[in-house]
C-alpha positions in Angstrom: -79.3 -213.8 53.6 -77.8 -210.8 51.7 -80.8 -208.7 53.5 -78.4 -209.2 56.8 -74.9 -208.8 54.9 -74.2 -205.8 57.2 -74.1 -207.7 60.1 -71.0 -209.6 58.8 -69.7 -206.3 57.6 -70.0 -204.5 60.9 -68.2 -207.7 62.2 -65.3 -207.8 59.9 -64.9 -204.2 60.2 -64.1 -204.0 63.6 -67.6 -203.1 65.2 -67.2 -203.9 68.9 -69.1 -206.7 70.0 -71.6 -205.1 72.3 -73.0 -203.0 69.0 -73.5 -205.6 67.3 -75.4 -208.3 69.6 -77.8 -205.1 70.3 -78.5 -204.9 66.6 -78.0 -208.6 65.6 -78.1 -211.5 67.7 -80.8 -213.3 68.8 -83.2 -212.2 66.4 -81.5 -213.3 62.9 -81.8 -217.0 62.9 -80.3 -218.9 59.8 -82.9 -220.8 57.7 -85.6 -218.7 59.5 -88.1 -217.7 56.7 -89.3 -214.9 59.0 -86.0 -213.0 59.2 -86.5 -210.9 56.2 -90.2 -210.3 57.5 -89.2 -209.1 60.6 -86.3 -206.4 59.1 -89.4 -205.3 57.6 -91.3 -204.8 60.5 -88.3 -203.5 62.2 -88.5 -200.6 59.4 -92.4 -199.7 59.9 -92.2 -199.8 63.8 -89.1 -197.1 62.8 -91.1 -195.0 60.2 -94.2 -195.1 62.0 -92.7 -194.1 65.2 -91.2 -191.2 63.2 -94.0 -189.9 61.8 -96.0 -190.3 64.7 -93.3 -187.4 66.2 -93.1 -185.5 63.5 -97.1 -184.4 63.4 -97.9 -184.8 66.9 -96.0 -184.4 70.5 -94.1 -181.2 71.1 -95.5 -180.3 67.3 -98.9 -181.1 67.6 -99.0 -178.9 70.5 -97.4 -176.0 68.8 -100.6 -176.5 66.0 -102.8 -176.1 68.3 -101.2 -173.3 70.2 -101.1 -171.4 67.1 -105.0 -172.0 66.3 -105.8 -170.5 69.2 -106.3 -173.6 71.3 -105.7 -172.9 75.5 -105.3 -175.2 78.3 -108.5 -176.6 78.2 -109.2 -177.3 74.6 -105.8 -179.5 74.5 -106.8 -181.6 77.5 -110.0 -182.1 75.7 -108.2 -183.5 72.7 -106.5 -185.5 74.7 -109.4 -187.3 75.8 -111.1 -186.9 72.6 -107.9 -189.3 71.2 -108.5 -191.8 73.8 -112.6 -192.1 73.5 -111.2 -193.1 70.2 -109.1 -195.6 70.9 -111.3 -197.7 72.8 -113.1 -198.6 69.4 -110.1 -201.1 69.3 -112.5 -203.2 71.6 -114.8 -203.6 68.2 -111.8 -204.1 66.1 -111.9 -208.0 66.3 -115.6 -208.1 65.0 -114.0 -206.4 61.8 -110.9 -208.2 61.2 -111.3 -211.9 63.3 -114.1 -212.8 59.8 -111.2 -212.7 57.1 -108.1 -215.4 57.0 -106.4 -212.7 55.1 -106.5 -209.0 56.5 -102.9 -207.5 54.7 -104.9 -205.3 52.2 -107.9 -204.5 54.3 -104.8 -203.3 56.8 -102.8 -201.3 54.2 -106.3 -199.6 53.1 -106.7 -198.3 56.6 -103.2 -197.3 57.5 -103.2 -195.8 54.3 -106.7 -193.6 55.2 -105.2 -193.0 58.7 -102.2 -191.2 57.3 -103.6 -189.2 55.1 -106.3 -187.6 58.1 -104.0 -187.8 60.5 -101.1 -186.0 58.2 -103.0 -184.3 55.2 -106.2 -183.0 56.3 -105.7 -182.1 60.1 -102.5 -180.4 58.8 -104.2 -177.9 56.5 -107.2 -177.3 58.9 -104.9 -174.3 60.4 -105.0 -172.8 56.9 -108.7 -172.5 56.5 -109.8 -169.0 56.5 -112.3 -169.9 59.3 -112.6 -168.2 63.1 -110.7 -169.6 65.6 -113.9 -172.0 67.3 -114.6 -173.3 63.6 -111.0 -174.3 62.9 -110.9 -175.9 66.5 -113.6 -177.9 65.7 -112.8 -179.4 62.8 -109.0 -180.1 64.2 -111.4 -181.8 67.1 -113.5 -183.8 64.2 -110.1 -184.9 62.1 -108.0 -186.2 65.4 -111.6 -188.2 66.8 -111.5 -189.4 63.0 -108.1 -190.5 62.5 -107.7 -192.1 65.9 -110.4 -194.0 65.1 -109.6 -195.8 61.6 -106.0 -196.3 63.6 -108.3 -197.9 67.0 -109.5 -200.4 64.5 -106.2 -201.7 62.6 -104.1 -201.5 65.3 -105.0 -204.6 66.7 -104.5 -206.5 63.2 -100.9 -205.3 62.9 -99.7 -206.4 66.3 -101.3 -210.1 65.4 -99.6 -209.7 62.0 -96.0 -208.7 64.0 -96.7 -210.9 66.3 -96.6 -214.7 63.6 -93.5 -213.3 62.9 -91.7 -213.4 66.1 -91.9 -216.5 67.9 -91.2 -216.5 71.6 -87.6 -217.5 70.8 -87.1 -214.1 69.5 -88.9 -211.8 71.0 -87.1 -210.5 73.7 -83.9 -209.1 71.3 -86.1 -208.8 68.6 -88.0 -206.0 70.7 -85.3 -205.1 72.3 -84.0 -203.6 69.0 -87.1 -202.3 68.1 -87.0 -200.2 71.3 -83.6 -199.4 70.9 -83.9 -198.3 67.4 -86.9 -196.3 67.7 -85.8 -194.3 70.4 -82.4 -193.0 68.5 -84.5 -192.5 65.2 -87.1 -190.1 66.7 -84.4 -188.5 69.1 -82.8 -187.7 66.1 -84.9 -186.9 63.7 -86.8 -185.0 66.4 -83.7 -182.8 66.9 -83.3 -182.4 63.1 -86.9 -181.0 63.0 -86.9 -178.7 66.1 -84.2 -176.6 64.3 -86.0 -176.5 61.3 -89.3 -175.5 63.2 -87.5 -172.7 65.2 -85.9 -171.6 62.3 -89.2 -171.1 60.9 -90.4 -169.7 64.3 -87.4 -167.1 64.9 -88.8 -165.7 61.3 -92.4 -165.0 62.3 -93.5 -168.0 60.0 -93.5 -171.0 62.9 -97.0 -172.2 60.7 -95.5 -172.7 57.5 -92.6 -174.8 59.2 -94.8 -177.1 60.9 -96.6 -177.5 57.6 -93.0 -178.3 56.2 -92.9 -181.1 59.3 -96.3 -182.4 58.0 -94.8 -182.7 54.1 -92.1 -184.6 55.5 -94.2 -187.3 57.5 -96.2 -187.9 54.2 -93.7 -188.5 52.3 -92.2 -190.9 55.1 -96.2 -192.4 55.2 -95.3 -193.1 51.6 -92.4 -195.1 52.3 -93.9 -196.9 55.2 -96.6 -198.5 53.5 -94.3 -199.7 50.6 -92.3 -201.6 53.4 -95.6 -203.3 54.7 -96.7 -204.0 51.3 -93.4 -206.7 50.8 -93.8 -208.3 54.8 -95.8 -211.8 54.1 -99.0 -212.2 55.7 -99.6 -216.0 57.5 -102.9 -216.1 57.1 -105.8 -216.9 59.9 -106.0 -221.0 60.0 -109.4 -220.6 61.7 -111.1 -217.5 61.1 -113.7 -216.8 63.2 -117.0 -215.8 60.5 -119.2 -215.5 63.2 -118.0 -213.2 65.8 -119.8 -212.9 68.9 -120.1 -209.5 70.1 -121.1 -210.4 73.6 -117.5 -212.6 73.8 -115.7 -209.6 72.7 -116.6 -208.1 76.3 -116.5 -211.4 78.6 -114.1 -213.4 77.3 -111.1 -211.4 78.3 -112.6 -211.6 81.7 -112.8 -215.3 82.5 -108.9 -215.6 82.0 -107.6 -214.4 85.3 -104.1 -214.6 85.1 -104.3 -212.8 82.0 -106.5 -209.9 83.0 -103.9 -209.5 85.6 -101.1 -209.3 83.6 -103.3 -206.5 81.1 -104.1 -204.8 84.4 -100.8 -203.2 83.8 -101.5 -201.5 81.1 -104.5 -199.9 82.2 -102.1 -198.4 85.7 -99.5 -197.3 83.3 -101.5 -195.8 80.4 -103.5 -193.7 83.3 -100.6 -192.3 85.0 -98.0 -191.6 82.3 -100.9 -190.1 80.1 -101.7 -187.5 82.8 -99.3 -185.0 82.3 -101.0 -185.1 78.7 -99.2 -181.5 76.5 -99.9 -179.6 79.9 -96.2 -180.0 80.2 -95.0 -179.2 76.6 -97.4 -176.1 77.4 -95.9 -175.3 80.2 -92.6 -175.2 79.0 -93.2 -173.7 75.9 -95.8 -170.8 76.6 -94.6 -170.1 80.2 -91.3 -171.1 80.3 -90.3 -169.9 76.8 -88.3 -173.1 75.8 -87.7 -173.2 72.4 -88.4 -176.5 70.4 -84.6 -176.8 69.6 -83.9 -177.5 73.3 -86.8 -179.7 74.2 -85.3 -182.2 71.7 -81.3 -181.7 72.0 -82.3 -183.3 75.5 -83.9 -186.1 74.1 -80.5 -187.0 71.9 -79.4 -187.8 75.2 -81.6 -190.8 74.6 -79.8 -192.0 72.0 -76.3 -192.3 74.6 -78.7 -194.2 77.0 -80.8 -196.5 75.1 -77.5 -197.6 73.8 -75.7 -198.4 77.1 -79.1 -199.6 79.0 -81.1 -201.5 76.4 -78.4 -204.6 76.4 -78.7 -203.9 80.3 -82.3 -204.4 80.8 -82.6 -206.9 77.7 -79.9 -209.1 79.9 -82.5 -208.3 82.8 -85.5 -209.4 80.9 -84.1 -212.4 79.9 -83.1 -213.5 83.2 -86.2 -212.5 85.0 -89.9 -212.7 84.3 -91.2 -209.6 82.6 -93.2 -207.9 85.2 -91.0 -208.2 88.0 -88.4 -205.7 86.6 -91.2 -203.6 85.1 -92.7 -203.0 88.3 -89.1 -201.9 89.9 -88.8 -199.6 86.5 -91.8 -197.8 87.3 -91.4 -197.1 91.1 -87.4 -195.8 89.9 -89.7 -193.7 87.2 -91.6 -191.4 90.0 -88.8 -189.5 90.6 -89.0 -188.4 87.2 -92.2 -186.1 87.8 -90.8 -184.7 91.0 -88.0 -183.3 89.5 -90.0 -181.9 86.6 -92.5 -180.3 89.2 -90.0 -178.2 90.2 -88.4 -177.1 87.0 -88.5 -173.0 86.6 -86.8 -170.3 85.3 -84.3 -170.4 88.1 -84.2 -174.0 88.0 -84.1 -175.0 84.8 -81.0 -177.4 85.1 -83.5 -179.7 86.6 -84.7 -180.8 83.7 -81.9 -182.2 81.6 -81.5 -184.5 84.7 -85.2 -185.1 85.3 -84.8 -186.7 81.4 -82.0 -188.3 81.6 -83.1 -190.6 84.8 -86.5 -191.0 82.3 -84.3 -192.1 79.7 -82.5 -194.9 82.2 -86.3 -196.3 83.1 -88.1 -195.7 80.3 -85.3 -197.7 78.3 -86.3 -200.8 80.4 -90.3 -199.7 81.1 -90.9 -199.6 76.9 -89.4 -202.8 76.8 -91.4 -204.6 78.9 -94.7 -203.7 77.5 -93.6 -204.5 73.8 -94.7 -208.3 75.4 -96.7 -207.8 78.1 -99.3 -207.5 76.0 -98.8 -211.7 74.9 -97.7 -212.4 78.4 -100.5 -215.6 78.8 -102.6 -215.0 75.5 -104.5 -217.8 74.4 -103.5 -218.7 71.0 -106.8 -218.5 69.6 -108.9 -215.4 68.7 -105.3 -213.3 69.7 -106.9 -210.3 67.6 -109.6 -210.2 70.1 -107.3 -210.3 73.2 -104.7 -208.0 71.8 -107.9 -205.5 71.3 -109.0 -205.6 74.8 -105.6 -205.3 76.0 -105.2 -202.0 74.1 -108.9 -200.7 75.2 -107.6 -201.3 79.1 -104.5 -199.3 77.9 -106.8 -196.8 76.9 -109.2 -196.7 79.6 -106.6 -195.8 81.8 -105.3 -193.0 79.6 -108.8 -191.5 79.8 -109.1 -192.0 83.1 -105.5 -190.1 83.8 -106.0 -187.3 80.8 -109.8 -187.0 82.1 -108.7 -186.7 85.6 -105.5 -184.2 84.9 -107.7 -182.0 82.6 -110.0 -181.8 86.3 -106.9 -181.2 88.2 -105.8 -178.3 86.2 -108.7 -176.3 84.9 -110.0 -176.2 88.6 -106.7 -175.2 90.2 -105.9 -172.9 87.7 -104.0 -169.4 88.7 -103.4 -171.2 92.5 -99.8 -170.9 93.8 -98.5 -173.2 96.4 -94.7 -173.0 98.1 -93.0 -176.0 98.3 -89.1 -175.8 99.2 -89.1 -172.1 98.2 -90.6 -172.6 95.0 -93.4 -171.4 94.4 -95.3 -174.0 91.9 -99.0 -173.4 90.2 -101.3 -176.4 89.2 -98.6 -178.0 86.5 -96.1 -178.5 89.4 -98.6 -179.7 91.1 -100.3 -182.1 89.2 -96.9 -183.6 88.5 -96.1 -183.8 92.0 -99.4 -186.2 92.1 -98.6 -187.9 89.0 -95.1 -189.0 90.7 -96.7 -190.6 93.8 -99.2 -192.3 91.9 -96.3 -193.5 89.5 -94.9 -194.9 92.9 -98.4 -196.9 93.8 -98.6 -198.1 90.4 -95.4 -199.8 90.5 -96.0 -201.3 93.6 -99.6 -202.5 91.9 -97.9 -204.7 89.5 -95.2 -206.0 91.7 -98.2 -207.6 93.4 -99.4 -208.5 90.4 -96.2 -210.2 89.4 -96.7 -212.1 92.8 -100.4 -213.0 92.5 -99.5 -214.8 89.1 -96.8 -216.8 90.8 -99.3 -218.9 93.5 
């Protein structure tokens, strides 16, 4: 398929083999009608991972920062973008009624980008007071996240009729892999141009420039979804039952185990929340430039670790490894709990080791989510899968927002350093990180008898 021609080129060229199984084999299969589709898909999950950095993150924090938002107020958004996402419960009662969904999709994605880019964007500009601009940052973010709650579900079904389970595990392997070197990149390429902006008193006008960028990239995304073919719904379910859309999930134990998962790991990686990022960039004085020439380091690691834990994953059932990734993760917030001005070397290698788990942990839960799904009504179980994902970031940004605002201005000395209720919280955040991953190796076990 000349869509694939550079994978015979990298080969004749003298591309070592490792390269090229990490961005070829496995997932290209000859006569496949579905190969082209899933390039496609390989581009969105790229774009939309892209733009997804480029207006929130590190840069979404610095927006709020600069509209006078304070500790407080960003945990608040935080949960405010979770109560949001659990409207992707309701999202089968929309989409499960129609065989074909591909326009009703691009019509959604398509208002999504231009809240989440467009209008929360120039929300900073309005010559408003600070609590009125807030506000209506508040009212775009609950909006956005909401139209995105309600597709989101659709587009993992659509991904998903295009890679079958003899694919999946290299095809989402490269997505993984790919993702993480594009927004490590592009991140870096964006810091610099934000701290240029910021080292010449205009910081506002370059995260506006950020924010022109990710249009234009939103642009471009939704002309790559436009050419992926939709398989439409055999049996489309006209009638939806609202009542099944909160038991059904329920009666399928082995399942709800395995979604269990998500709701452990969405509720302890999400409790750190931008406390960090605030942390580092209000009372550390990091610039954006060196948050994100760490994260290249990515790049270097996803490329020696994702054939590692893709050899792993194939090898083992999916939720064994995951659990061991997640109890190697813990260390990860320790080390960041004691990052301070006299330490800061900690945290290049507090990343790094993230970099090594994460590699394996973002893996995993590309398919954990259609680890025992019934083949029917998939929209409605890939839904409640993503509303236990959320529930459990709630639960952890709800909880953090608690931690923090009521230890606020507290000191404690641990090992000489002297650490306030960031430290702190990430000191907690690392042993329940521990718990969690010993959670789902019982899980693993449980679904084994």
């Amino acid at each position: 398929m000349p869509a694939f021609d550079w994978l015979s080129r990298a080969k004749n060229s003298g591309v070592s083999r490792r390269v090229q199984r990490a961005f070829g084999e496995g997932w290209v299969i000859p006569g496949d009608d579905s190969n082209r589709d899933r390039q496609l898909f390989v581009r969105h999950n790229v774009l939309a991972n892209v733009i997804a950095n480029l207006v929130g993150g590190n840069f979404f924090t610095g927006l709020l920062l600069l509209a006078g938002a304070d500790y407080g107020f960003i945990g608040l958004m935080s949960i405010f973008i979770f109560w949001a996402n659990l409207l992707q419960l309701l999202s089968p009662y929309i989409l499960e009624r129609f065989e074909k969904r591909k326009k009703l999709l691009l019509a959604m994605r398509s208002a999504f980008y231009l809240i989440n880019i467009a209008f929360i964007g120039v929300i900073p500009l309005f010559p408003l007071a600070s609590r009125a601009r807030l506000t209506l940052l508040a009212i775009g973010v609950m909006t956005a996240n909401s139209v995105a709650a309600l597709m989101m579900p659709g587009y993992s079904v659509w991904q998903i009729s295009h890679v079958t389970q003899r694919v999946r595990v290299p095809y989402f392997a490269l997505v993984s892999m790919v993702n993480g070197i594009a927004i490590a990149v592009m991140n870096l390429l964006m810091s610099a141009v934000a701290d240029a902006f910021k080292g010449a008193g205009r910081e506002m006008l370059g995260l506006e420039a950020l924010r022109l960028m990710a249009l234009a990239l939103a642009v471009v995304d939704i002309l790559v979804l436009r050419k992926a073919r939709e398989i439409p719904v055999t049996r489309p379910n006209r009638k939806v039952n609202l009542r099944a859309l909160l038991t059904e999930p329920w009666k399928d134990k082995v399942y709800l185990r395995s979604a269990m998962t998500a709701f452990l790991w969405g509720a302890i990686v999400n409790m750190p929340g931008s406390f960090y990022t605030v942390y580092l960039l209000k009372d550390m004085q990091v610039s954006y430039s060196y948050i994100n020439l760490i994260a290249v380091a990515n790049v270097v690691v996803l490329l020696l670790m994702t054939p590692v834990w893709r050899k792993i994953f194939s090898r083992k059932s999916w939720l064994r490894p995951l659990a061991a990734a997640m109890m190697l993760f813990a260390p990860h917030y320790v080390l960041l709990a004691f990052v301070n001005r006299g330490q800061m070397a900690l945290y290049p290698i507090a990343m790094i080791w993230s970099y090594v788990c994460l590699a394996g942990i973002n893996l995993a839960f590309t398919c954990v989510v259609y680890i025992n799904m019934p083949k029917e009504n998939q929209t409605l179980y890939v839904g409640f899968y993503s509303t236990l994902a959320n529930m459990g970031a709630l639960a952890g940004v709800t909880l953090s927002r608690f931690f923090v605002t009521r230890l606020e201005g507290i000191r404690v000395t641990l090992l000489r350093v002297e650490m306030g209720e960031i430290q702190l919280m990430m000191l907690l955040t690392g042993f329940l990180m521990l718990c969690a991953g010993l959670t789902v190796m019982h899980i693993y076990r449980r679904n084994l008898r």
